[in-house]
C-alpha positions as CSV (number, residue, x, y, z in Angstrom):
1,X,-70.8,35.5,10.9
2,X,-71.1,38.8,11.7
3,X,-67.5,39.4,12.2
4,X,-66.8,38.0,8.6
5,X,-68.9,40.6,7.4
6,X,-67.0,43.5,9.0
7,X,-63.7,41.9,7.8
8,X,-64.2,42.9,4.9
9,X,-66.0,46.3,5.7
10,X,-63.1,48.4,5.7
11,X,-61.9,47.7,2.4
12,X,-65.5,48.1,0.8
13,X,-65.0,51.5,2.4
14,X,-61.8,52.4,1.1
15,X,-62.7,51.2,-2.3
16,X,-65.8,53.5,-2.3
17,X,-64.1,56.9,-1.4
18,X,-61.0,56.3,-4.1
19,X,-62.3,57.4,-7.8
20,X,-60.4,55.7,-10.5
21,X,-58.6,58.1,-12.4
22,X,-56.9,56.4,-15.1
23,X,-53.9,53.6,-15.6
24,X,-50.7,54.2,-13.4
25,X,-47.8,53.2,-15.3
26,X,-46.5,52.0,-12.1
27,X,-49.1,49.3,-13.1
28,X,-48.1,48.5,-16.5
29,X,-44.5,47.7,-15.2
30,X,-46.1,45.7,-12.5
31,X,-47.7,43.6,-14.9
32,X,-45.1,43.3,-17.3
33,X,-42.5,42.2,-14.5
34,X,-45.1,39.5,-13.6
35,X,-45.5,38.1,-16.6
36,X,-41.6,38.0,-17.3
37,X,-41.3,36.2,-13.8
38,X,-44.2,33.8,-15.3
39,X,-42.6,33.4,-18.6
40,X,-39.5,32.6,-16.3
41,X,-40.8,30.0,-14.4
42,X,-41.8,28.4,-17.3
43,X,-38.5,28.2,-19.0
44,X,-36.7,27.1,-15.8
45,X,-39.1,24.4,-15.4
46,X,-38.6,23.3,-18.8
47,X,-34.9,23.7,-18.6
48,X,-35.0,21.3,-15.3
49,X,-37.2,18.3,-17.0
50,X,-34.7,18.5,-19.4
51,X,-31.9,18.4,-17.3
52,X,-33.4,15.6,-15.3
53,X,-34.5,13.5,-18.3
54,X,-30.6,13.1,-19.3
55,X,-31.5,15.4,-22.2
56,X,-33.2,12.8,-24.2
57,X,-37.0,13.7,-25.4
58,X,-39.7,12.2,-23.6
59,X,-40.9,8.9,-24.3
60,X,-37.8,7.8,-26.7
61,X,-36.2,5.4,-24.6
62,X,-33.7,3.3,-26.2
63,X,-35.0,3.9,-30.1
64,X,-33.7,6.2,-32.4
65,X,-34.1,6.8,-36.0
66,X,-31.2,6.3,-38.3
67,X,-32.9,7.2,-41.6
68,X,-35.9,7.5,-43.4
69,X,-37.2,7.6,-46.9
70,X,-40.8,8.8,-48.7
71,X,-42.3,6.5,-51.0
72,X,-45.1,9.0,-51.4
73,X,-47.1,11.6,-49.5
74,X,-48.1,9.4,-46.8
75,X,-45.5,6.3,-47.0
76,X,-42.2,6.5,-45.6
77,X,-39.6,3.1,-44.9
78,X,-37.9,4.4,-41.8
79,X,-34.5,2.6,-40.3
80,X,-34.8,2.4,-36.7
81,X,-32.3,1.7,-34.5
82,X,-33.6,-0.3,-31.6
83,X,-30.8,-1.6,-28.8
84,X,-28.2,-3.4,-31.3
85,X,-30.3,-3.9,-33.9
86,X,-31.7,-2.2,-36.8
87,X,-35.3,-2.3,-38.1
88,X,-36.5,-0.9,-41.1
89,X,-40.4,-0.4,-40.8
90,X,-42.8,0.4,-43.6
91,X,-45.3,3.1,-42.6
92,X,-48.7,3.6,-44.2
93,X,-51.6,5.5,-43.1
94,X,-53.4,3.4,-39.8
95,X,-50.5,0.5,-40.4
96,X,-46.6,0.2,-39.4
97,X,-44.7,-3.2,-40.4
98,X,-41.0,-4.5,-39.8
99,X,-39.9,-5.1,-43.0
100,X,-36.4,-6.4,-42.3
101,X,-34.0,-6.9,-39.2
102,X,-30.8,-6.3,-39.4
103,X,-27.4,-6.1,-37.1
104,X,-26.5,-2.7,-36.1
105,X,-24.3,-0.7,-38.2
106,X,-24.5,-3.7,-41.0
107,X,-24.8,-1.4,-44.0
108,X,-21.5,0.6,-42.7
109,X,-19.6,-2.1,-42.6
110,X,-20.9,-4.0,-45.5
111,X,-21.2,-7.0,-43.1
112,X,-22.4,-10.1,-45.0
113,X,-25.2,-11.5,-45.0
114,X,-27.8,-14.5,-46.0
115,X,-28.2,-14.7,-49.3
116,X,-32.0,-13.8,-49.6
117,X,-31.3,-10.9,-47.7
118,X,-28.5,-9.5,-50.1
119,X,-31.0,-8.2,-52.4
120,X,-32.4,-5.9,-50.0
121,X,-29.7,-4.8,-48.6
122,X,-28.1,-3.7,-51.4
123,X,-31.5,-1.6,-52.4
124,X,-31.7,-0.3,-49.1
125,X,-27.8,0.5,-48.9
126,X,-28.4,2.2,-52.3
127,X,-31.2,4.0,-51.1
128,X,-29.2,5.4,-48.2
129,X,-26.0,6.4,-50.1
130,X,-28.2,8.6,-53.0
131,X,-29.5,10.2,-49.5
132,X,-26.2,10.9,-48.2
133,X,-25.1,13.0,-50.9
134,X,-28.1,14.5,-51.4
């Protein structure tokens, strides 16, 4: 024990004969290199995830959003595109439904389809078109 104690004696001493003058600036541009190192670091390590991911966001997967539309403040119809297959979900505050299904890319093409869904689809392929040349 007592050799921890006199570990540490030395630089007790040394601290007690130096009298703080003031700031060096050597110390300023000690600290502002170590936090450009840190600030680094941190962008290099976010560079990597997203290198590693495949450059897709976290937590996507295999969904992507193809379009969306407000209703109001809080309600949106969003089309999701979800393997080869396209959903298009209501939102609402505390509630999402799947309001239709449809085949990939069926609006593009102007696919047909059954004939309860035509009405629909030409509302929502309306819908989409006044957004594209918005």
């Amino acid at each position: 024990m007592l050799r921890f104690i006199f570990l540490f004696l030395p630089t007790a001493l040394h601290a007690a004969e130096a009298s703080p003058v003031g700031v060096s600036s050597g110390t300023y541009i000690q600290a502002t290199l170590a936090l450009a190192l840190i600030v680094g670091l941190l962008a290099g390590t976010a560079w990597l995830a997203r290198k590693v991911s495949g450059g897709k966001g976290f937590g996507q997967g295999g969904m992507k959003i193809v379009g969306g539309v407000a209703l109001g403040p809080r309600e949106r119809i969003v089309l999701l595109e979800v393997g080869n297959e396209w959903l298009v979900v209501g939102i609402v505050p505390g509630q999402i439904r799947t309001l239709h299904r449809l085949e990939k890319g069926s609006l593009a093409n102007n696919a047909p389809l059954a004939s309860e869904d035509k009405p629909f689809t030409q509302w929502l392929h309306g819908i989409t078109e006044r957004r594209n040349h918005e």
